[in-house]
C-alpha positions in Angstrom: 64.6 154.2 86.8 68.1 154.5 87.4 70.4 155.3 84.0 72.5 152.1 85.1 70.0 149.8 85.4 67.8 150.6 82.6 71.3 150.4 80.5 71.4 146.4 81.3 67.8 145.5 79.8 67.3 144.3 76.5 64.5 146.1 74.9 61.8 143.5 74.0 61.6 143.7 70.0 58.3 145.9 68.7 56.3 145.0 65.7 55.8 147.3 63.2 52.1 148.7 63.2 49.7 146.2 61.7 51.7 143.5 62.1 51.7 140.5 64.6 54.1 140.8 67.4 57.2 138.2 66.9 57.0 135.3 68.8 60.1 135.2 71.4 62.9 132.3 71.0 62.1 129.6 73.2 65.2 128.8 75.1 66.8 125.4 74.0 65.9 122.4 76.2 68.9 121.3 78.1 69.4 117.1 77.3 69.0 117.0 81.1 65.6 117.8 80.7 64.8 116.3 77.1 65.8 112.6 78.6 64.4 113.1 82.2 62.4 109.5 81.9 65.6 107.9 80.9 67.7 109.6 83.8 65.3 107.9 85.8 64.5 104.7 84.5 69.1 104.1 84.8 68.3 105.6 88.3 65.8 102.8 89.1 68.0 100.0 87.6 71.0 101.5 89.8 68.1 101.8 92.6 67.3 97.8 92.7 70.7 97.2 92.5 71.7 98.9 95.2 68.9 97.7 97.2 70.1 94.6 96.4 73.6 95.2 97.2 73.0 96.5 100.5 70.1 95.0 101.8 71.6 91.4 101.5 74.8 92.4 104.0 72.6 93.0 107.2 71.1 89.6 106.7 74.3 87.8 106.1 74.3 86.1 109.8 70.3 85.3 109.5 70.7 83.6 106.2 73.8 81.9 107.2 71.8 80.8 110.6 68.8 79.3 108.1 71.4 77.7 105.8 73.5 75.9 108.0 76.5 78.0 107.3 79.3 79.9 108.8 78.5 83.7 108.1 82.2 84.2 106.9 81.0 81.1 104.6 78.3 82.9 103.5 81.1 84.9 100.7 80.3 82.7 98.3 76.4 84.1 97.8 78.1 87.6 97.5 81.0 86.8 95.4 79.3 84.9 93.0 77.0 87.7 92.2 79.7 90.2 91.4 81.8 87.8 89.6 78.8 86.9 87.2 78.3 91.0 86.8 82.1 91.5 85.8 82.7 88.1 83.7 79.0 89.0 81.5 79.5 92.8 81.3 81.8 92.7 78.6 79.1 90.9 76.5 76.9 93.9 76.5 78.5 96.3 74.2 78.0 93.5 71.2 74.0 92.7 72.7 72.8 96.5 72.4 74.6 96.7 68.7 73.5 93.7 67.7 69.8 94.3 69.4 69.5 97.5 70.7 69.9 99.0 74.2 66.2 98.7 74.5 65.2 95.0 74.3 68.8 94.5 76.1 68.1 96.9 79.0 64.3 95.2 78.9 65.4 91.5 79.1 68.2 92.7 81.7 65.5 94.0 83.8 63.4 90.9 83.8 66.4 88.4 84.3 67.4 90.3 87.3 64.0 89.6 88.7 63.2 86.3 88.0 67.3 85.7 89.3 65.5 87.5 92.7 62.6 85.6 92.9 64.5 82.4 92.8 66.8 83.3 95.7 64.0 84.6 97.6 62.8 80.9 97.6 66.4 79.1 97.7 66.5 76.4 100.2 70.4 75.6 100.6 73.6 77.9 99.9 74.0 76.3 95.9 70.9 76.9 95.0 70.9 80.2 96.8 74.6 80.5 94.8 72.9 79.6 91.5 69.7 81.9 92.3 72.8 84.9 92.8 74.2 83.8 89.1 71.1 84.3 86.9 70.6 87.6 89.5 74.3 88.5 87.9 72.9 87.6 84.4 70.2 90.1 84.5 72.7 92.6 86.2 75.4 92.6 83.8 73.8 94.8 81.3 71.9 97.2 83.7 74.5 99.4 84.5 77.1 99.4 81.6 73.7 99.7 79.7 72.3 102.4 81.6 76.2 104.7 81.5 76.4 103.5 77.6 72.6 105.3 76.9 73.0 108.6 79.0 76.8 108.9 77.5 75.1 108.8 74.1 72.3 111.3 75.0 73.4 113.5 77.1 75.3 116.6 76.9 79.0 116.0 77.8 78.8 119.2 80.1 75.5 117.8 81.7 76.6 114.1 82.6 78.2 114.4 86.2 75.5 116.3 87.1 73.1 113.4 85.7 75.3 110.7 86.9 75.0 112.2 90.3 71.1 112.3 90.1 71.4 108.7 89.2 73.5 107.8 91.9 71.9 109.9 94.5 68.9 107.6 93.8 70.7 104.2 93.2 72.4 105.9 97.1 68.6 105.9 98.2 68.6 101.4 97.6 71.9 101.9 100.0 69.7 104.4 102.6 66.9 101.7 102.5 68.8 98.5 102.0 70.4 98.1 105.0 67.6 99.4 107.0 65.1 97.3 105.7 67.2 94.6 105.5 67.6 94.2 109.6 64.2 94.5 109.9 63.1 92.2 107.7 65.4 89.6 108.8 64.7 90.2 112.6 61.0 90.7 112.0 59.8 88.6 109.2 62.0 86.2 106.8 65.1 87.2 105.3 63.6 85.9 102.0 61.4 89.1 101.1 64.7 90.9 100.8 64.9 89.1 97.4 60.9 89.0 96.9 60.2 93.2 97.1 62.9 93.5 93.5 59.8 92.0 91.6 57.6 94.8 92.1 60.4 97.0 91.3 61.5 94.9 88.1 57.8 95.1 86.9 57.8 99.2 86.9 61.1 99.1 85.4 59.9 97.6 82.7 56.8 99.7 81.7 59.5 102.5 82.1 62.0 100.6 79.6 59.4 100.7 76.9 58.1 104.6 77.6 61.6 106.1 77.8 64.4 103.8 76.5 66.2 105.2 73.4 67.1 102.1 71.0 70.8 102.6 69.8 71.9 99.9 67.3 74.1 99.5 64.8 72.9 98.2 61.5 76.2 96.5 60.7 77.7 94.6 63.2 80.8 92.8 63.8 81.2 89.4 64.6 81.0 89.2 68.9 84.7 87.5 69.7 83.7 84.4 71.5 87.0 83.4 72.0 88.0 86.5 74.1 85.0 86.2 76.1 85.5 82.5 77.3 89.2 83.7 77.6 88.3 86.6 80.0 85.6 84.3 81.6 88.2 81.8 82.4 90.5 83.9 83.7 88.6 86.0 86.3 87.1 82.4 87.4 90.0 81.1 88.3 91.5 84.2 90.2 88.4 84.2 92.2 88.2 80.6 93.0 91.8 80.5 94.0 90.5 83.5 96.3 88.1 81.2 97.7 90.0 78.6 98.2 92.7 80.5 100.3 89.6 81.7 102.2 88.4 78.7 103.5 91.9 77.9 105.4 93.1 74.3 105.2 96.6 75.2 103.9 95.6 73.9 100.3 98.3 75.7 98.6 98.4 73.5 95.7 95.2 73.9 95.0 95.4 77.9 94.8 98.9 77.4 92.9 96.7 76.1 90.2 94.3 78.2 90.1 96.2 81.2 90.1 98.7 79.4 87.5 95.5 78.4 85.3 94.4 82.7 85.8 98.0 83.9 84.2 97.8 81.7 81.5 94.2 82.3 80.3 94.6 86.4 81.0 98.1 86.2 79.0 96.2 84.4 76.2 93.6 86.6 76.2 96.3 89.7 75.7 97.6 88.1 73.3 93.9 86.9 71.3 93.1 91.1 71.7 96.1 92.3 69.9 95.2 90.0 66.7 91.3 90.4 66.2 89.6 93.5 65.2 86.7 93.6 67.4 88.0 92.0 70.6 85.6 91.6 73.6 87.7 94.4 75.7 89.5 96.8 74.0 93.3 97.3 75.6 94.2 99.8 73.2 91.9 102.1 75.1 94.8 101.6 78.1 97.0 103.8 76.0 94.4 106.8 76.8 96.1 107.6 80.7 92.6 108.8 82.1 91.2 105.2 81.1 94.3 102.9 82.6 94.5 105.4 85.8 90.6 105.5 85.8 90.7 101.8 86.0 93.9 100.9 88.4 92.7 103.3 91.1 89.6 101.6 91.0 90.8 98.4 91.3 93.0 99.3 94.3 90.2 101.3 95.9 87.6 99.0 95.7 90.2 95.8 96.6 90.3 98.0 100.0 86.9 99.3 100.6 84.3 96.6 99.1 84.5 94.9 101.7 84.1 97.1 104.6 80.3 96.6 105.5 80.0 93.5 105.5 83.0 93.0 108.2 81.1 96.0 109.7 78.0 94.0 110.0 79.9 90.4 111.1 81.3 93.1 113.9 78.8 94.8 114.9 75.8 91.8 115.0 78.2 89.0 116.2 81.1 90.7 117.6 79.2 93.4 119.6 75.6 91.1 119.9 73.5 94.1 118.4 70.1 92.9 116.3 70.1 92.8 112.7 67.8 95.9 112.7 70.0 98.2 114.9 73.1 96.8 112.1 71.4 97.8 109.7 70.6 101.1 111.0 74.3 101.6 111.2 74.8 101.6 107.4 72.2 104.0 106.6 74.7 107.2 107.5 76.6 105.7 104.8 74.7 106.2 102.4 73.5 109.8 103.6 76.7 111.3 103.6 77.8 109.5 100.1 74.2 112.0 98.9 75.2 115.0 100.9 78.9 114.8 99.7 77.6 114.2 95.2 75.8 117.7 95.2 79.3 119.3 95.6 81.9 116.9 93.7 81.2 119.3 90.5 82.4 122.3 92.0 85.6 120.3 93.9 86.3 118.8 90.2 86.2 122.5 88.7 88.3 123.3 91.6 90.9 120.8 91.5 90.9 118.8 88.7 91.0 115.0 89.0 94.4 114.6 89.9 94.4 116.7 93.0 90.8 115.4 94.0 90.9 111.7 93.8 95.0 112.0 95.5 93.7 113.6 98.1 90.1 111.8 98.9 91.9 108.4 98.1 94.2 109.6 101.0 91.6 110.2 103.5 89.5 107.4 102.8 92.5 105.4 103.7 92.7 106.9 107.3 89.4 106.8 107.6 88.9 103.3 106.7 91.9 102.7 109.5 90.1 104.6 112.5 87.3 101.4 112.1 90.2 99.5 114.2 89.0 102.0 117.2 85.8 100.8 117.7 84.7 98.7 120.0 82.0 96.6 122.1 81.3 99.7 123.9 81.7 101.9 121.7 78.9 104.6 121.8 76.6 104.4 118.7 76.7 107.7 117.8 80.4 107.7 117.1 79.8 104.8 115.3 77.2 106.8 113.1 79.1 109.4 113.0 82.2 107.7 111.6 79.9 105.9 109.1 78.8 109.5 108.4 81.6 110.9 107.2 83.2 108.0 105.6 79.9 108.1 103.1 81.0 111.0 102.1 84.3 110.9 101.2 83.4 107.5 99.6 80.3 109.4 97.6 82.9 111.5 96.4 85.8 108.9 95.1 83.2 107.0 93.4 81.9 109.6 91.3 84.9 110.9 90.5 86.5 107.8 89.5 83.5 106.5 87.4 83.6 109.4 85.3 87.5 109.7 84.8 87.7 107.0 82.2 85.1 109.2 79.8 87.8 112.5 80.3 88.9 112.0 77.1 87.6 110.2 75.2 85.8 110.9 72.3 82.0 109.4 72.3 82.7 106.4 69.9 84.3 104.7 72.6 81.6 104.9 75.1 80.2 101.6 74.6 83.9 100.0 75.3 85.1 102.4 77.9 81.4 101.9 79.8 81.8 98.6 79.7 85.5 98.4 80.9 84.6 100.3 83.8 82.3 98.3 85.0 84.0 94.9 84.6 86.8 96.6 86.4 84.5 97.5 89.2 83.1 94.5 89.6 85.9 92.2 89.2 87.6 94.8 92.3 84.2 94.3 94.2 84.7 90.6 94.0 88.7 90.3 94.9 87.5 92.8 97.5 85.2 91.4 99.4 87.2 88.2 99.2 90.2 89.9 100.7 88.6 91.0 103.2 86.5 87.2 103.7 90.4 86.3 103.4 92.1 88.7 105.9 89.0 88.3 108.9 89.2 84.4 108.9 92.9 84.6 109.2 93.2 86.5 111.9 90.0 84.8 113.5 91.7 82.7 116.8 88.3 81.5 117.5 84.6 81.1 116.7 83.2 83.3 120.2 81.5 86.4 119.5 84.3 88.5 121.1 87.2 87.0 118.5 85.3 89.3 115.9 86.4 92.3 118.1 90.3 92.2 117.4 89.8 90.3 113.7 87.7 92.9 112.4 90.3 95.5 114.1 93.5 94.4 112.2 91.7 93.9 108.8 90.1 97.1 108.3 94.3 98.4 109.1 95.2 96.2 106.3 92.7 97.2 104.0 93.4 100.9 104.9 96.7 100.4 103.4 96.2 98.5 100.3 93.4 101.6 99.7 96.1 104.0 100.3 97.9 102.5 97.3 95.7 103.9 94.9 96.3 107.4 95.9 99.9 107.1 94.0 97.9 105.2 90.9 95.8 108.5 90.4 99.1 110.8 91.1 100.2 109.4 87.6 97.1 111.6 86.1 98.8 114.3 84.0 98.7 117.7 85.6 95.3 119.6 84.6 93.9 123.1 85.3 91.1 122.9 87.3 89.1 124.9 84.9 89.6 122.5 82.3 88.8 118.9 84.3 85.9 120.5 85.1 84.2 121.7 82.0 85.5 118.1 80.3 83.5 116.1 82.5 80.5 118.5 84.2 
């Protein structure tokens, strides 16, 4: 054996004669591996989500077509859902203290399904509407849940590489969903689209109660009512004023008051926060510059992009007369490439740090978001995949990076508030977003024929390309970082 090599092995240790030999040290189990059931049960919850998410956009034009609706009408069955998500999300921090994370995450699960049973069997846009609020019940705890749990149990080292497994995974409902959303509505009804989450509710479940930690507090504060209806108020308003600007008509008053009635309950709820100890949404953490920058990107991002597939799927099915399944088959690169680009966002983060990463994506997700206005009715389809492609992935990458920014530094007792900050904040964006874009497409509509869709679609995704691009200055404001040290604080 060569003197060099045999100088780099450790000599295995020898028992003295008549004695047993010493048991090696078992390596220590990585919190990756000690909580793999958990990692997965999140990952389902993000899965039916996702699914859900997804798979109702390539159906939009069937549903509206069975509900007597425009599909541009059809907003108010997405918006109603997110809306729901962001104004009951704050709620959950106070329900797993007060109950634990395991009967929360457990009655979560099963209002989410009965919510999708019920729209699966909806037979005019309000109750369809209504059937989409209980579905945003259910939903409001699974995901702020689900981040709360794995913060708490997994290594800080180890959680972008589990968030990304749980992503990658939730990314598989955004594979499927669109996909099997076409066909179902060409092929069969669009109803099952709501109908297949209740086998997937029922195996979430027996998973909750095999592999669900229960986190509690045994004394727990009083849950600040006040700030919730406050909060709940206020993002009601902003979105129905949203609505109401969507639907044309020139009622100005109407969205006057509205947004009047919106700045008057978020003042007061700024000012209820500063004068109770436990208020519903902490906006001290906004003093941290990871969480406020964590949180205006995402608003600005998401205000841009949420949008984008379903006026993909408007242009594509009505503009450019392709079926539901071949529209649906156009969102599935999306998904692939947001996969392919998540295995890699640890070493860009080590790399780069935050600042420099989410700058620079933000940047090209803006551009690429513009080069939608080149399509057209005869445009080839694999561009059109290809475009999707690549946009995934640059998409894959700004949303992992921005959902793990807010936890940069903060220390683990603000988990609970910072998870569910996050996710209000994403949700309320997805909301504003998609009724932005709802907003922008029917202004610029001149007409109801199919081909009006072609130059709509065109100068809205150039719109939202710019207010996307805004958020690439919000994340400038991070602090310079060495790229060694973002990544080791959030890997």
């Amino acid at each position: 054996m060569p003197e060099n090599l045999a100088a780099t092995e450790t000599p295995l240790p020898v028992a003295p004669p008549g004695e047993e030999p010493p048991n090696p040290v078992p390596p220590a189990e990585s919190s990756r591996e000690r909580y793999r059931g958990l990692i997965w049960l999140v990952a389902a919850a993000f899965f039916m989500q996702a699914l859900d998410s997804t798979i109702v956009n390539t159906a939009v034009p069937a549903m509206a077509d069975a509900l007597n609706v425009t599909p541009l009408g059809m907003r108010t069955a997405l918006t109603s859902y997110v809306l729901t998500l962001a104004i009951f999300i704050p709620a959950s921090p106070w329900l797993c203290d007060r109950f634990g994370t395991r009967r929360i995450f457990a009655a979560a699960i099963a209002t989410f399904t009965i919510g999708s049973l019920l729209c699966g069997i909806a037979q005019t846009l309000p109750q369809l509407v209504a059937a989409r609020v209980l579905q945003g019940l259910g939903g409001a705890a699974l995901m702020p849940v689900g981040r709360y749990v794995l913060v708490r149990s997994i290594d800080k080292r180890e959680f972008v590489r589990a968030m990304s497994t749980v992503a990658t995974v939730g990314l598989l409902g955004s594979v499927l969903g669109p996909l099997l959303g076409g066909a179902l509505a060409q092929y069969t009804s669009w109803r099952l689209i709501f109908l297949i989450n209740v086998p997937v509710g029922v195996v979430g479940m027996w998973m909750n109660r095999r592999d669900m930690p229960d986190y509690r507090l045994d004394d727990v504060h009083p849950f600040d009512l006040m700030g919730f209806l406050l909060f709940a108020a206020a993002s009601a308003m902003l979105l129905t004023a949203s609505e109401v600007a969507s639907g044309g008509g020139g009622q100005w008053v109407r969205i006057a008051v509205y947004g009047v009635l919106a700045i008057v309950f978020g003042t007061v709820y700024v000012w209820h926060s500063r004068r109770t100890d436990h208020p519903v949404a902490d906006l001290n953490l906004l003093r941290v510059r990871s969480v406020w920058v964590s949180l205006a990107g995402n608003l600005f991002t998401r205000l841009g992009v949420s949008g984008m597939f379903l006026l993909l799927v408007l242009f594509l099915q009505v503009g450019c007369g392709w079926s539901p399944l071949m529209a649906g088959l156009m969102m599935v690169p999306q998904a692939l490439g947001s996969i392919t680009a998540k295995w890699g966002i640890n070493r860009l983060l080590q790399r780069f740090g935050y600042r420099r990463l989410l700058f620079a994506n933000t940047l090209m997700v803006a551009v690429l978001l513009a080069s939608f206005a080149l399509l057209g009715k005869g445009s080839p389809m694999w561009l059109t995949a290809s475009m999707v492609y690549v946009y995934g992935g640059f998409m894959g990458m700004q949303y992992t990076a921005m959902n793990t920014l807010i936890y940069n530094d903060l220390d683990v007792k603000f988990a609970s508030q910072a998870s569910s900050m996050a996710s209000t904040a994403q949700y309320l964006s997805m909301s504003f977003g998609i009724a932005l874009a709802s907003l922008l497409m029917e202004a610029l509509l001149q007409g109801r024929a199919h081909d009006d869709y072609i130059p709509a679609f065109r100068w809205t995704v150039l719109l939202l390309a710019i207010v996307t691009a805004t958020a690439s200055w919000v994340f400038s404001r991070l602090k310079n970082e060495s790229p060694t040290r973002a990544g080791h604080s959030s890997d």
